[in-house]
mmCIF entry with sequence, helices, sheets and N, C-alpha, C, O atoms, coordinates in Angstrom:
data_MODEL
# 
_entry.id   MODEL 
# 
_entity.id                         1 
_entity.type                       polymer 
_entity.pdbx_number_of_molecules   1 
# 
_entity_poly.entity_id                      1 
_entity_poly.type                           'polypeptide(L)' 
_entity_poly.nstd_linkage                   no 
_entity_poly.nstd_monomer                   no 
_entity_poly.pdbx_seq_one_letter_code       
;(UNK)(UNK)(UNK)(UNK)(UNK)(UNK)(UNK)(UNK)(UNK)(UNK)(UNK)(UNK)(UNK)(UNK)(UNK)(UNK)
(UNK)(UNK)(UNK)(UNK)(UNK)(UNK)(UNK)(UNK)(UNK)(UNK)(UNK)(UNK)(UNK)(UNK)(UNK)(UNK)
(UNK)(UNK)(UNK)(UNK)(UNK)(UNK)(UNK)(UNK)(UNK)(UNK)(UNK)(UNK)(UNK)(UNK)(UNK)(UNK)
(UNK)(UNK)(UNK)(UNK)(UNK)
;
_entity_poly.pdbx_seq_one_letter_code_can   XXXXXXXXXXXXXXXXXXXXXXXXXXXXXXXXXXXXXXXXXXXXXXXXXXXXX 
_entity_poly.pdbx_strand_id                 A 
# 
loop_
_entity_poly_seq.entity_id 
_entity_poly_seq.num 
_entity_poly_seq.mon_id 
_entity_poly_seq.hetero 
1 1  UNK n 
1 2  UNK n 
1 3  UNK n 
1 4  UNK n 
1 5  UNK n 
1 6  UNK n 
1 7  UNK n 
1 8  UNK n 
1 9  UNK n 
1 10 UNK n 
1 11 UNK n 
1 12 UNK n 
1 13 UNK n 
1 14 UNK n 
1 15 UNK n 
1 16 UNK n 
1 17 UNK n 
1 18 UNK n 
1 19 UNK n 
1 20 UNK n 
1 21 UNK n 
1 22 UNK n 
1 23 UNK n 
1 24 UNK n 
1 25 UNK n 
1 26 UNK n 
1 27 UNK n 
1 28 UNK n 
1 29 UNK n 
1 30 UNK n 
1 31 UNK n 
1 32 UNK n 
1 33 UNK n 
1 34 UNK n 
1 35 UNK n 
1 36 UNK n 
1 37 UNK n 
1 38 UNK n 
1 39 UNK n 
1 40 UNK n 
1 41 UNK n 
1 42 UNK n 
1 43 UNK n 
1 44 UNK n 
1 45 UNK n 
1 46 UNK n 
1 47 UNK n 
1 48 UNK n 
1 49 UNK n 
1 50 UNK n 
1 51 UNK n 
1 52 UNK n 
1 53 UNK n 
# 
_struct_asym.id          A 
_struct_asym.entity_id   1 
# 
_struct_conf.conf_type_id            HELX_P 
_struct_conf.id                      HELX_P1 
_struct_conf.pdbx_PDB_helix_id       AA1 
_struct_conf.beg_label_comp_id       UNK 
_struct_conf.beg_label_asym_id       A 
_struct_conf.beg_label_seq_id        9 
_struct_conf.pdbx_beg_PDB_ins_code   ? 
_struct_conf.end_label_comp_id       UNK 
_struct_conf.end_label_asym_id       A 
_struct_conf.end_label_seq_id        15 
_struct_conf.pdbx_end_PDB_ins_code   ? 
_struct_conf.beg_auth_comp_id        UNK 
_struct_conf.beg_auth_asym_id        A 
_struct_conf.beg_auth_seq_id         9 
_struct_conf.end_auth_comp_id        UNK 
_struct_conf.end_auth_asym_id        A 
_struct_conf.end_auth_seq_id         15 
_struct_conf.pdbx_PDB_helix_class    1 
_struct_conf.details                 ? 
_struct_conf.pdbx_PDB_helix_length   7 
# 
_struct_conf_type.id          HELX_P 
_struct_conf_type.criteria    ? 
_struct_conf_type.reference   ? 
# 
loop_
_atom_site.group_PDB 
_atom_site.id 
_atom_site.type_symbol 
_atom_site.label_atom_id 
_atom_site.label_alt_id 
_atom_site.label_comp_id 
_atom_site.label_asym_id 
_atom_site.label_entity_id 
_atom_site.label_seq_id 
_atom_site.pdbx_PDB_ins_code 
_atom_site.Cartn_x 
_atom_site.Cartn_y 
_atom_site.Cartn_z 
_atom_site.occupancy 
_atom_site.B_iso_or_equiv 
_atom_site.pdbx_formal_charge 
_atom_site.auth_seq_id 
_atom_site.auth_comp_id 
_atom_site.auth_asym_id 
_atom_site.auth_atom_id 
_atom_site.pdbx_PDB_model_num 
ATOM 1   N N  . UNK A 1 1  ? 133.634 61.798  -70.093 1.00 0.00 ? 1  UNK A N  1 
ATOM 2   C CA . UNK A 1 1  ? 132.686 61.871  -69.000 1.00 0.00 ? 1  UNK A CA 1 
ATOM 3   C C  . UNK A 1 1  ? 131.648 60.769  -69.200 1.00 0.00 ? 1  UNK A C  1 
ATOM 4   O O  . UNK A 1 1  ? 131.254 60.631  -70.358 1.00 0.00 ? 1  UNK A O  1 
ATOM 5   N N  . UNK A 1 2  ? 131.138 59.960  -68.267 1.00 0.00 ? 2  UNK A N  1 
ATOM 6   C CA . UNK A 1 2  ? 130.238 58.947  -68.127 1.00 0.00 ? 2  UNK A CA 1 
ATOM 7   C C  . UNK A 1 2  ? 130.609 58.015  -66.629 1.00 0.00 ? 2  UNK A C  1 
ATOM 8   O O  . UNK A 1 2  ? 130.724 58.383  -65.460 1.00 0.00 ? 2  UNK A O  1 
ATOM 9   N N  . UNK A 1 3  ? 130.701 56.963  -67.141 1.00 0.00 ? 3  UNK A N  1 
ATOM 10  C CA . UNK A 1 3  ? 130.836 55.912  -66.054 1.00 0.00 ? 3  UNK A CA 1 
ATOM 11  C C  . UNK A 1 3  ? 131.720 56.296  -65.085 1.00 0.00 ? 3  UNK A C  1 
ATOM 12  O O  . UNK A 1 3  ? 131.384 56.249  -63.902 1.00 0.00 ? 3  UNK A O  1 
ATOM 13  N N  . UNK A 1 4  ? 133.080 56.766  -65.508 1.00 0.00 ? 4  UNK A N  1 
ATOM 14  C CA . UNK A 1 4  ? 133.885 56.737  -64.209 1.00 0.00 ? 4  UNK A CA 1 
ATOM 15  C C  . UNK A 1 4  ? 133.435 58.139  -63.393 1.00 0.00 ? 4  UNK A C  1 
ATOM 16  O O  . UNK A 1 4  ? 133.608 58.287  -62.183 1.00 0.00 ? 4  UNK A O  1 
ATOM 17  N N  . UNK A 1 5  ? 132.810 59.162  -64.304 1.00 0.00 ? 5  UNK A N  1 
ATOM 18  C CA . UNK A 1 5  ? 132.750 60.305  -63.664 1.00 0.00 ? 5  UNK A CA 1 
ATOM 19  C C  . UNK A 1 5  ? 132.143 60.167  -62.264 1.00 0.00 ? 5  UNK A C  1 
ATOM 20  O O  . UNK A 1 5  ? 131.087 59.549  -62.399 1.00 0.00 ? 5  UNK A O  1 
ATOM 21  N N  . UNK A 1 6  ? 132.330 60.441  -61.126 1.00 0.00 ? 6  UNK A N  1 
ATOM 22  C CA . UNK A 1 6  ? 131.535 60.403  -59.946 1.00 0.00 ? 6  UNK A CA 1 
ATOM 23  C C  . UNK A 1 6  ? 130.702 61.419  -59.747 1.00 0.00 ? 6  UNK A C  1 
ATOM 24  O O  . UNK A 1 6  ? 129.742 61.264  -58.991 1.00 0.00 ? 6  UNK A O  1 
ATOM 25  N N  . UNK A 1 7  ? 131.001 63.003  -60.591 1.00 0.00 ? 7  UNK A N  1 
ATOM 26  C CA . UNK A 1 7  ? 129.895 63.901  -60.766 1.00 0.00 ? 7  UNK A CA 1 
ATOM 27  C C  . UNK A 1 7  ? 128.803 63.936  -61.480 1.00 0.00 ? 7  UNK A C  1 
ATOM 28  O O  . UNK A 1 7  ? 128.021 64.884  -61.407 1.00 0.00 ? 7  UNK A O  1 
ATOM 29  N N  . UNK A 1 8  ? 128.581 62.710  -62.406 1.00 0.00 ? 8  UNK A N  1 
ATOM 30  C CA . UNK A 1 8  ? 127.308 62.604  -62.895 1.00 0.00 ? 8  UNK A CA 1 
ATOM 31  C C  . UNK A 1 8  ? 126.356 61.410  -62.707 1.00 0.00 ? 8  UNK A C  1 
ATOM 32  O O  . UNK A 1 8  ? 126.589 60.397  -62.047 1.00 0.00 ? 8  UNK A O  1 
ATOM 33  N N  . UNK A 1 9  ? 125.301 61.688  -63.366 1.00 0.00 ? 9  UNK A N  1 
ATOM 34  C CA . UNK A 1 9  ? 124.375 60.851  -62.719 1.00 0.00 ? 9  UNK A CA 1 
ATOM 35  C C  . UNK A 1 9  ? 124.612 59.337  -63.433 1.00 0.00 ? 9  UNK A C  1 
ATOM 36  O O  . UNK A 1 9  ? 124.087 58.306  -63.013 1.00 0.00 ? 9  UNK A O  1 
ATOM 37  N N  . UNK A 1 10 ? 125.490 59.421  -64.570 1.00 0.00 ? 10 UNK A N  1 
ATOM 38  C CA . UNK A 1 10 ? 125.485 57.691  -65.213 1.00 0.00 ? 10 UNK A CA 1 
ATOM 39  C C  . UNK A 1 10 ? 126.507 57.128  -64.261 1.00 0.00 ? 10 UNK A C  1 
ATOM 40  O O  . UNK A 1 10 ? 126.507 55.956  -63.881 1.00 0.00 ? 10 UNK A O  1 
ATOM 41  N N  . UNK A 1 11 ? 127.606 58.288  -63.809 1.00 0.00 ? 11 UNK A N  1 
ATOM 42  C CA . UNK A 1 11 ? 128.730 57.532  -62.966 1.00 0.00 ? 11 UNK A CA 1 
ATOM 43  C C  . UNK A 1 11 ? 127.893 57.498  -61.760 1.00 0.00 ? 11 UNK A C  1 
ATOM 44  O O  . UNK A 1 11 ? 128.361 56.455  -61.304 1.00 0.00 ? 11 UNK A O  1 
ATOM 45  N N  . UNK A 1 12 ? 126.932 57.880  -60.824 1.00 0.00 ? 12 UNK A N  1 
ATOM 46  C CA . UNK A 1 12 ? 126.466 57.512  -59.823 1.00 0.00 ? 12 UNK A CA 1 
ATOM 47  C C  . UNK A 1 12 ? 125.700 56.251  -60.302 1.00 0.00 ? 12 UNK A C  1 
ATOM 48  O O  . UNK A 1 12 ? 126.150 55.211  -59.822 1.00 0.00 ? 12 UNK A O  1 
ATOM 49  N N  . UNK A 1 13 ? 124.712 56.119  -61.085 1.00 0.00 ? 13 UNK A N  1 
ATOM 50  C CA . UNK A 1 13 ? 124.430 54.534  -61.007 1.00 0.00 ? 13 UNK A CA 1 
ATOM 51  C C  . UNK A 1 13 ? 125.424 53.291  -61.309 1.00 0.00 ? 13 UNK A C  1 
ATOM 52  O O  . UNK A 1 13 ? 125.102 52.145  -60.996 1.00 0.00 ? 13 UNK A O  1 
ATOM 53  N N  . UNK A 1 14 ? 126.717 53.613  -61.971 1.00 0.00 ? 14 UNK A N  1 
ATOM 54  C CA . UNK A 1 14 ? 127.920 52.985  -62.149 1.00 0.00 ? 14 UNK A CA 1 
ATOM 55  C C  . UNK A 1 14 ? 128.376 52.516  -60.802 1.00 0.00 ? 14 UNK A C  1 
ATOM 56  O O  . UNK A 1 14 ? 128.348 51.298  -60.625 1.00 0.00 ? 14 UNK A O  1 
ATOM 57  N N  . UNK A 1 15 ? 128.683 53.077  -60.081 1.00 0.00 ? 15 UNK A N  1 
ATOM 58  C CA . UNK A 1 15 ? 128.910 52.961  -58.865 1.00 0.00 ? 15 UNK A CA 1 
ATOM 59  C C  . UNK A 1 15 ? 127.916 52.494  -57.576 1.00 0.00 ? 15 UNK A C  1 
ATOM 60  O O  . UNK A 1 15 ? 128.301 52.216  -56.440 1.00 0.00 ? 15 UNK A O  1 
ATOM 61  N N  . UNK A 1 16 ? 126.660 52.488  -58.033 1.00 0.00 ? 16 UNK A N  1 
ATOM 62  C CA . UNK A 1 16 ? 125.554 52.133  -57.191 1.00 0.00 ? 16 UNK A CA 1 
ATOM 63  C C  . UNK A 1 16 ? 125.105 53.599  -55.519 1.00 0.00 ? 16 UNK A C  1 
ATOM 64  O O  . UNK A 1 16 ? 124.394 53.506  -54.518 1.00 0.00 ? 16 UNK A O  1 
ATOM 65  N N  . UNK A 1 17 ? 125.828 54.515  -55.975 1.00 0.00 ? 17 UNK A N  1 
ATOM 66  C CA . UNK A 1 17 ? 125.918 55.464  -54.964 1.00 0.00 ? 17 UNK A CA 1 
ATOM 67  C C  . UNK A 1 17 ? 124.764 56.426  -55.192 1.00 0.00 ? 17 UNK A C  1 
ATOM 68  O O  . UNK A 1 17 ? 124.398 56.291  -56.360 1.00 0.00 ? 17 UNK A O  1 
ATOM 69  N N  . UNK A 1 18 ? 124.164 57.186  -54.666 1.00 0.00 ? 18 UNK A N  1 
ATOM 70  C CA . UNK A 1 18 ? 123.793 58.549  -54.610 1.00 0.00 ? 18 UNK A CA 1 
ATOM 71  C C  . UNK A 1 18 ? 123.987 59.699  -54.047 1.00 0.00 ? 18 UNK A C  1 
ATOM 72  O O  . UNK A 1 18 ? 124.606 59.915  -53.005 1.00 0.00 ? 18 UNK A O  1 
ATOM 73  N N  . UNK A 1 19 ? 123.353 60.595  -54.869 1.00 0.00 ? 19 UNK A N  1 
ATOM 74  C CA . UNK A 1 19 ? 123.968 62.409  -54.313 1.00 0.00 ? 19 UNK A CA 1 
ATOM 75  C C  . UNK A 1 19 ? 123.347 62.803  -55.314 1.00 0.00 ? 19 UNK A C  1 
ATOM 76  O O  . UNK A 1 19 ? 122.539 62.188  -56.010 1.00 0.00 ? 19 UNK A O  1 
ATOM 77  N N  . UNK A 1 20 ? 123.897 64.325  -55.435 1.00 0.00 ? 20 UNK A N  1 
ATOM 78  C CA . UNK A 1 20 ? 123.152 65.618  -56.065 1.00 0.00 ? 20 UNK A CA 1 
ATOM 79  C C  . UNK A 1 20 ? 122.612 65.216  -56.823 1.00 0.00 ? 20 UNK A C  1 
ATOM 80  O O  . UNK A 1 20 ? 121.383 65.294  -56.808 1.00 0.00 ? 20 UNK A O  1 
ATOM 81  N N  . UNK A 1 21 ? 123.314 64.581  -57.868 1.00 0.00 ? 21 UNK A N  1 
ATOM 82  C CA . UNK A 1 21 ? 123.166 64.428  -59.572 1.00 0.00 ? 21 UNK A CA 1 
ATOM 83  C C  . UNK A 1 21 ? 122.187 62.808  -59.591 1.00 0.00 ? 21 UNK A C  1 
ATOM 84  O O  . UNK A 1 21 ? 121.707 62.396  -60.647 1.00 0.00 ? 21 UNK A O  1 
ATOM 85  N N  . UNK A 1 22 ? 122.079 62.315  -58.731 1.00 0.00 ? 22 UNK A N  1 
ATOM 86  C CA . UNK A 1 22 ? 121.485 61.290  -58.387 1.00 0.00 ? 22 UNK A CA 1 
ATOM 87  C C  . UNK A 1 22 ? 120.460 61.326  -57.238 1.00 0.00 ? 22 UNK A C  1 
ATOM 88  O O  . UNK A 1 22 ? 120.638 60.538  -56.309 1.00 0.00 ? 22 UNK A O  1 
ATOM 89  N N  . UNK A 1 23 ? 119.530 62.063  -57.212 1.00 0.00 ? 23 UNK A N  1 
ATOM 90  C CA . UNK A 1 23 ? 118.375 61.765  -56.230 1.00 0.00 ? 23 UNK A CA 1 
ATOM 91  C C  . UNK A 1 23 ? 117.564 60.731  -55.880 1.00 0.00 ? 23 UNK A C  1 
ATOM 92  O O  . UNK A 1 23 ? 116.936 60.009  -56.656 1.00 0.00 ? 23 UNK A O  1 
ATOM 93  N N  . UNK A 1 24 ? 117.590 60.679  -54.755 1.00 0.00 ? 24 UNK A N  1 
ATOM 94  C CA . UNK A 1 24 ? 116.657 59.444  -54.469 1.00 0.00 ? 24 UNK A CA 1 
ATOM 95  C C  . UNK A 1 24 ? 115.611 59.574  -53.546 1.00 0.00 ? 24 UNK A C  1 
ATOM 96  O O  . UNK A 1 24 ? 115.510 60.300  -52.557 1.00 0.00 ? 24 UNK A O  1 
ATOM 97  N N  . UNK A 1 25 ? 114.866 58.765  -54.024 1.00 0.00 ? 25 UNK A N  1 
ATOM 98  C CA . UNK A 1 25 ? 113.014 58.882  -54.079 1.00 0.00 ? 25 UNK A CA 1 
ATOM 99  C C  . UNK A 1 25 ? 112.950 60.598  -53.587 1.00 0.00 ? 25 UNK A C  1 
ATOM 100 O O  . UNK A 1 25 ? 113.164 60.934  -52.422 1.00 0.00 ? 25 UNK A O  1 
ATOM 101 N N  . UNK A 1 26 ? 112.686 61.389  -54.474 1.00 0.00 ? 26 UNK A N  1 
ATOM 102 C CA . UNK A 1 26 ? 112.142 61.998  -54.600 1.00 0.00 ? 26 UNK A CA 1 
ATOM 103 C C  . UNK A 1 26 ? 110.762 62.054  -55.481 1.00 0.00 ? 26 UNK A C  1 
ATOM 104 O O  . UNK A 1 26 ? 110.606 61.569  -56.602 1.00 0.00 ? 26 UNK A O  1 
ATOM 105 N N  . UNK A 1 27 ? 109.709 62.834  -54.621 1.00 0.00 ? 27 UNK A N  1 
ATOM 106 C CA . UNK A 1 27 ? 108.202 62.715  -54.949 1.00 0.00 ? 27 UNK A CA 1 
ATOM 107 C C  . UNK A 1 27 ? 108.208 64.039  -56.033 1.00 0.00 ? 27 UNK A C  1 
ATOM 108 O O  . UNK A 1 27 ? 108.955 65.016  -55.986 1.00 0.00 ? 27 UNK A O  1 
ATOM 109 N N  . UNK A 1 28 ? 107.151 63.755  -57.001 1.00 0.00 ? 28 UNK A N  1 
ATOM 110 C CA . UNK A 1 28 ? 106.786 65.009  -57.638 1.00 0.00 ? 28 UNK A CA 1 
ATOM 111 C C  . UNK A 1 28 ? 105.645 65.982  -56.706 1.00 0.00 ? 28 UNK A C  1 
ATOM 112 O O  . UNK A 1 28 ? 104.743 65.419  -56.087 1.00 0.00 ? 28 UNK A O  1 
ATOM 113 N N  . UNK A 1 29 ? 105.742 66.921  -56.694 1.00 0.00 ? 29 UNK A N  1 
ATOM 114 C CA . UNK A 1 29 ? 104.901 67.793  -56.099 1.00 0.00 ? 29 UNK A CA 1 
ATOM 115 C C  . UNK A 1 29 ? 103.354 67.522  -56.720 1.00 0.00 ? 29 UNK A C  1 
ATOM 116 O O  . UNK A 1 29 ? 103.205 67.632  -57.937 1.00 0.00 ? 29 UNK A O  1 
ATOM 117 N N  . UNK A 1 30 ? 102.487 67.254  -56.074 1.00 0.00 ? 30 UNK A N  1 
ATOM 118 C CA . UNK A 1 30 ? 100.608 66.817  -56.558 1.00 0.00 ? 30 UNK A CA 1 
ATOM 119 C C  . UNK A 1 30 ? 100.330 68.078  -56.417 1.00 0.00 ? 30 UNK A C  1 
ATOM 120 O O  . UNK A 1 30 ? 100.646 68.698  -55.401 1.00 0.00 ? 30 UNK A O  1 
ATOM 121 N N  . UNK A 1 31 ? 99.555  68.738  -57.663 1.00 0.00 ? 31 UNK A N  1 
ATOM 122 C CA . UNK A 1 31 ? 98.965  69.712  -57.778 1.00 0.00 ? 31 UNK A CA 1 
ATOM 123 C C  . UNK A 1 31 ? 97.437  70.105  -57.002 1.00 0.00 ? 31 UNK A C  1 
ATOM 124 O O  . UNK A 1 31 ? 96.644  69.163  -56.999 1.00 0.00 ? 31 UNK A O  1 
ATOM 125 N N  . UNK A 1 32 ? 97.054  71.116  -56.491 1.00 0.00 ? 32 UNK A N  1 
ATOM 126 C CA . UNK A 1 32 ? 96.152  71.270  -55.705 1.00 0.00 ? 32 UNK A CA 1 
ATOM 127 C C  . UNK A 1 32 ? 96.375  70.195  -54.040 1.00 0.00 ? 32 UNK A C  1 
ATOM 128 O O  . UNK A 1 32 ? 95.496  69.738  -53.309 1.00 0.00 ? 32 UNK A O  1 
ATOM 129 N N  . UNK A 1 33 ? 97.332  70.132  -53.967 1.00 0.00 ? 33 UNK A N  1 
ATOM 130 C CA . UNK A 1 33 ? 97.375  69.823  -52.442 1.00 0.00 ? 33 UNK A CA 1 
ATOM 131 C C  . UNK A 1 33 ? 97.846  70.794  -51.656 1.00 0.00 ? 33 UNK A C  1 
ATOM 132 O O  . UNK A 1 33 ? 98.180  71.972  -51.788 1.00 0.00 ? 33 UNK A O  1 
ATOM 133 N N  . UNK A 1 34 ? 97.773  69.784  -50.578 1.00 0.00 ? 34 UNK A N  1 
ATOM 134 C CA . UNK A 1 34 ? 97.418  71.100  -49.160 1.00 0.00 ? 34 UNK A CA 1 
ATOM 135 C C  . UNK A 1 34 ? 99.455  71.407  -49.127 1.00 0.00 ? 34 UNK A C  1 
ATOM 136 O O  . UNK A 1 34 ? 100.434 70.663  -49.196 1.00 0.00 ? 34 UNK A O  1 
ATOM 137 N N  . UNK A 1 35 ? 99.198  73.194  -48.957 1.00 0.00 ? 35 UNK A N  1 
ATOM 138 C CA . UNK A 1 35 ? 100.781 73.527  -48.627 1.00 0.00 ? 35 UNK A CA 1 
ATOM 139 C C  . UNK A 1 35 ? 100.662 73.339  -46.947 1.00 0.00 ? 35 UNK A C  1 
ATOM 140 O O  . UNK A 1 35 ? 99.674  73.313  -46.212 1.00 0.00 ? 35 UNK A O  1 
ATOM 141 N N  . UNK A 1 36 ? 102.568 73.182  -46.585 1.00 0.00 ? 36 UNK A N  1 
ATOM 142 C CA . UNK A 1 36 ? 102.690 72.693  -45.701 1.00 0.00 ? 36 UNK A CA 1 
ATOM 143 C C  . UNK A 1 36 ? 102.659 74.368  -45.003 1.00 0.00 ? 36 UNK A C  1 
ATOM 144 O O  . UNK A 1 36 ? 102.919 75.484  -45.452 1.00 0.00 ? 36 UNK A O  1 
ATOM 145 N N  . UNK A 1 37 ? 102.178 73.811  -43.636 1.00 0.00 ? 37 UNK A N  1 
ATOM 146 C CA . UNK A 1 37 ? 102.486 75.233  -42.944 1.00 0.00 ? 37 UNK A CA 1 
ATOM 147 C C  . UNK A 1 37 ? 103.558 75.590  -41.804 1.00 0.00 ? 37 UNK A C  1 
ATOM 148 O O  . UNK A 1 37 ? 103.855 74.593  -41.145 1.00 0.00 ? 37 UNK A O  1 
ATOM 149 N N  . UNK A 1 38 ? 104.046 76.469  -41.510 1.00 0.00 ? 38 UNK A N  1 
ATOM 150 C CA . UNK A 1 38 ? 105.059 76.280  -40.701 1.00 0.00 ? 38 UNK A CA 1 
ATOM 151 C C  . UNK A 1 38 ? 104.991 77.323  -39.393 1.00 0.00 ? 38 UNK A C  1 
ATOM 152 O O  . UNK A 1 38 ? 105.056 78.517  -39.682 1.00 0.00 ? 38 UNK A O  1 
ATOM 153 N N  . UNK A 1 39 ? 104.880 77.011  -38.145 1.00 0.00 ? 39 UNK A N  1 
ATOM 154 C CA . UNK A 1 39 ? 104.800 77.599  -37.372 1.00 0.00 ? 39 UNK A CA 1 
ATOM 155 C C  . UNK A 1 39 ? 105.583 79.082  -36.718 1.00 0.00 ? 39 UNK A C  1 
ATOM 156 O O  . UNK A 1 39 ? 106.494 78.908  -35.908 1.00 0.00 ? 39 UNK A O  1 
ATOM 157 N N  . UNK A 1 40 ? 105.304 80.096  -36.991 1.00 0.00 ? 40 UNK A N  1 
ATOM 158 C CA . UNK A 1 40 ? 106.107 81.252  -36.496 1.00 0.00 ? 40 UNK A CA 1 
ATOM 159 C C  . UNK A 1 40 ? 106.926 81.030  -35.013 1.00 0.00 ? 40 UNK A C  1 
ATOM 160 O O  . UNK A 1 40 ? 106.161 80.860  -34.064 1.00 0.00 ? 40 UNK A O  1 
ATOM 161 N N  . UNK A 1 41 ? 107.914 81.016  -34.795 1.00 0.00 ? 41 UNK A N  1 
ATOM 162 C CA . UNK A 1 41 ? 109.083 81.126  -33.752 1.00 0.00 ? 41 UNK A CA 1 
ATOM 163 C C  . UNK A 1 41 ? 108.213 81.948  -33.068 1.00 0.00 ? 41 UNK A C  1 
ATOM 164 O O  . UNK A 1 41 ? 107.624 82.897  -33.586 1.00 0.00 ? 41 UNK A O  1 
ATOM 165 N N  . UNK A 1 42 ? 108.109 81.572  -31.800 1.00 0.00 ? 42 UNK A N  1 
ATOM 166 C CA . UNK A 1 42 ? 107.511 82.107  -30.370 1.00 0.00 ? 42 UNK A CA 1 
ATOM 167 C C  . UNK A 1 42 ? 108.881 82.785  -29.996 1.00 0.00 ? 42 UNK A C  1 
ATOM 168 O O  . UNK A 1 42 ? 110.084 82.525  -29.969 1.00 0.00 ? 42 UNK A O  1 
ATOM 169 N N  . UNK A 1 43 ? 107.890 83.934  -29.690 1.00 0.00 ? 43 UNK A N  1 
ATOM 170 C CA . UNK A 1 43 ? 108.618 85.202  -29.204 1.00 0.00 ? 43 UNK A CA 1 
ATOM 171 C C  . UNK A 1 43 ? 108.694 85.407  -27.833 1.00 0.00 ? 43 UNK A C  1 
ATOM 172 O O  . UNK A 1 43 ? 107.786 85.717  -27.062 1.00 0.00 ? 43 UNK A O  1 
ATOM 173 N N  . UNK A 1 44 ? 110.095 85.163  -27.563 1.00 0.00 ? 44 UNK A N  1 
ATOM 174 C CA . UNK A 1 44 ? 110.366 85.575  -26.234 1.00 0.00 ? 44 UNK A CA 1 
ATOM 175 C C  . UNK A 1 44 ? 109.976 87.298  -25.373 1.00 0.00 ? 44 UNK A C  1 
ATOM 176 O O  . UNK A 1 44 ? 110.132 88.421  -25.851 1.00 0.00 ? 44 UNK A O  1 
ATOM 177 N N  . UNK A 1 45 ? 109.542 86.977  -24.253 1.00 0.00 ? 45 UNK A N  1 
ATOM 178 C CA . UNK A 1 45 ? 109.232 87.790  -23.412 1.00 0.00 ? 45 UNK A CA 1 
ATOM 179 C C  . UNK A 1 45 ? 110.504 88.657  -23.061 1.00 0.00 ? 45 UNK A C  1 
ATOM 180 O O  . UNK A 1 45 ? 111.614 88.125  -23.083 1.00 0.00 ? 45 UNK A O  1 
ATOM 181 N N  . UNK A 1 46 ? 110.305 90.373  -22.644 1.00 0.00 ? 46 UNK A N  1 
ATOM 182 C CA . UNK A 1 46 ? 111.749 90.677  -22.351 1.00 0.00 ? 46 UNK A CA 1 
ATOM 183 C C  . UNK A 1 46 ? 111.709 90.392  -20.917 1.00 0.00 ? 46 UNK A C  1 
ATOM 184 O O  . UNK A 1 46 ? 110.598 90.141  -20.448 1.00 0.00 ? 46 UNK A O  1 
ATOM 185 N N  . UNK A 1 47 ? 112.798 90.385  -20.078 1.00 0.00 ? 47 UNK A N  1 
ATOM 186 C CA . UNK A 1 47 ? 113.063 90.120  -18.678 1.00 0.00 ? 47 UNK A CA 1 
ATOM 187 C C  . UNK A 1 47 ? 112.680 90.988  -17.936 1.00 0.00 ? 47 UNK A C  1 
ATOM 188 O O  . UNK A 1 47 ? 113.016 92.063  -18.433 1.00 0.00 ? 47 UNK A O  1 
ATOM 189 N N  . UNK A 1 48 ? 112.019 91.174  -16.764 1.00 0.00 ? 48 UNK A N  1 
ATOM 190 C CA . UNK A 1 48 ? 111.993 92.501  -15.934 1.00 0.00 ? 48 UNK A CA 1 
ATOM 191 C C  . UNK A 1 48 ? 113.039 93.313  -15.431 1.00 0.00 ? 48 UNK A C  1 
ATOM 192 O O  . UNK A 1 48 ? 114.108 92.901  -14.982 1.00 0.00 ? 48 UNK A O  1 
ATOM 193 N N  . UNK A 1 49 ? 112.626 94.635  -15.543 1.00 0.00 ? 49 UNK A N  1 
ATOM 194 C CA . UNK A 1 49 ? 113.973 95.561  -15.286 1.00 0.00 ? 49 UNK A CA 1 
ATOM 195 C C  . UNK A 1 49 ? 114.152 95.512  -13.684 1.00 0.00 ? 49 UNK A C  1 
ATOM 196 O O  . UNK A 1 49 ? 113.227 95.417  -12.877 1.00 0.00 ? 49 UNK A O  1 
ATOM 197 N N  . UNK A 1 50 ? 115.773 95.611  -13.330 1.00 0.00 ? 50 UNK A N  1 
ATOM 198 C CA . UNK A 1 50 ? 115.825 95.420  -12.067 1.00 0.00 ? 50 UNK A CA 1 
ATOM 199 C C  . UNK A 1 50 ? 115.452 96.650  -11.056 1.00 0.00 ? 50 UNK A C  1 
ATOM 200 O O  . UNK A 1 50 ? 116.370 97.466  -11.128 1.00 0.00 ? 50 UNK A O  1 
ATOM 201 N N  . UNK A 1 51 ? 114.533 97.048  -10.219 1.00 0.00 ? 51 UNK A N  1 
ATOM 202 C CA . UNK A 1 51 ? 114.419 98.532  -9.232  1.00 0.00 ? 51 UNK A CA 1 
ATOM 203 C C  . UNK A 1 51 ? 116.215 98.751  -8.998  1.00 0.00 ? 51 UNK A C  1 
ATOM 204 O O  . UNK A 1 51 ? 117.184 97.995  -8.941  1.00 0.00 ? 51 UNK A O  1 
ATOM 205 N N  . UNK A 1 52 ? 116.023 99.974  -8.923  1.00 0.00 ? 52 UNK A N  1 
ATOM 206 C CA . UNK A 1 52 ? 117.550 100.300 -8.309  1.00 0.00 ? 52 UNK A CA 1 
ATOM 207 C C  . UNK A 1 52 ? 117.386 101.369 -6.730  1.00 0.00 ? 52 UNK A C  1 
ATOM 208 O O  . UNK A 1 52 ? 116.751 102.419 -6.638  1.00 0.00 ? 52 UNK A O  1 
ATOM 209 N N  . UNK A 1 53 ? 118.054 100.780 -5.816  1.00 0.00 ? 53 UNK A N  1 
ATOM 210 C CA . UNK A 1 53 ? 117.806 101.370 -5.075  1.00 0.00 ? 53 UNK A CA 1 
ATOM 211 C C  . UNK A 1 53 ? 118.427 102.981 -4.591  1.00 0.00 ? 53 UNK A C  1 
ATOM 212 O O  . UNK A 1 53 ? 117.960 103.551 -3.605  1.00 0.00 ? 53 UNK A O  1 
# 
């Protein structure tokens, strides 16, 4: 296992490729920063019931 392997990360720079075992630009997480927030899914209205005659 090494260079030719394509599942690891020495055979991904061997090859000049990336993936799993090879990430790219990934940031380290900065401590005391702002978390991201994510908006709650808007809730649909139910439909009006039809009168029956």
């Amino acid at each position: 296992m090494g260079k030719g392997d394509r599942k690891t990360r020495r055979g991904k720079i061997n090859r000049a490729s990336y993936g799993n075992s090879r990430a790219h630009g990934v940031q380290p997480a900065v401590a005391g920063g702002k978390p991201t927030v994510t908006k709650p899914a808007a809730a649909k209205k139910a439909a009006p019931k039809k009168k029956s005659a």
